[in-house]
C-alpha positions in Angstrom: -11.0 28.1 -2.5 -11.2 28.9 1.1 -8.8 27.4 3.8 -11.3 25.0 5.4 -12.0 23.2 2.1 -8.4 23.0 1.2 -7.5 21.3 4.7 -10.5 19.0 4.1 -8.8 17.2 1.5 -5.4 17.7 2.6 -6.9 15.7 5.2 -8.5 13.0 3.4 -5.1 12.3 1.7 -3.2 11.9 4.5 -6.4 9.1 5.4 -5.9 7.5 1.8 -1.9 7.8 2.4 -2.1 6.1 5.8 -4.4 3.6 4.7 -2.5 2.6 1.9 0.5 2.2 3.9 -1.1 0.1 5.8 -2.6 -2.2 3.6 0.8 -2.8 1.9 2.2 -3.9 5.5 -0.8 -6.2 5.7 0.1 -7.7 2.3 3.7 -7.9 2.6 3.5 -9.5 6.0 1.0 -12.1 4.7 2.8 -12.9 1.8 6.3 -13.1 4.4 4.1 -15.8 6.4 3.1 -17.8 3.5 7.1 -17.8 2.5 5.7 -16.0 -1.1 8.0 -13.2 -1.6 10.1 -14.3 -4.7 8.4 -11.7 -7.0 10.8 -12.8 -9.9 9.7 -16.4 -9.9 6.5 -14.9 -11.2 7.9 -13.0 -13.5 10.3 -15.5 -15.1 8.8 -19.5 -14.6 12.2 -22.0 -14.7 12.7 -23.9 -18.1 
């Protein structure tokens, strides 16, 4: 494998890295506003 090819992908997963980050802040910041951040009520409903 030569050394451009290798720091082509090494590249593109930083990109995916980074844009994944950055979707998660997106999501958790969306769900902050909406006040839905209690994970375990979704997990166990009260009885």
């Amino acid at each position: 494998m030569s050394k451009e090819k290798k720091s082509r992908v090494s590249t593109w997963l930083v990109i995916g890295v980074l844009v994944l980050i950055a979707l998660l802040l997106v999501w958790l910041t969306v769900a902050d506003l909406l006040g839905d951040t209690d994970v375990a009520a979704l997990i166990m409903p009260v009885m």
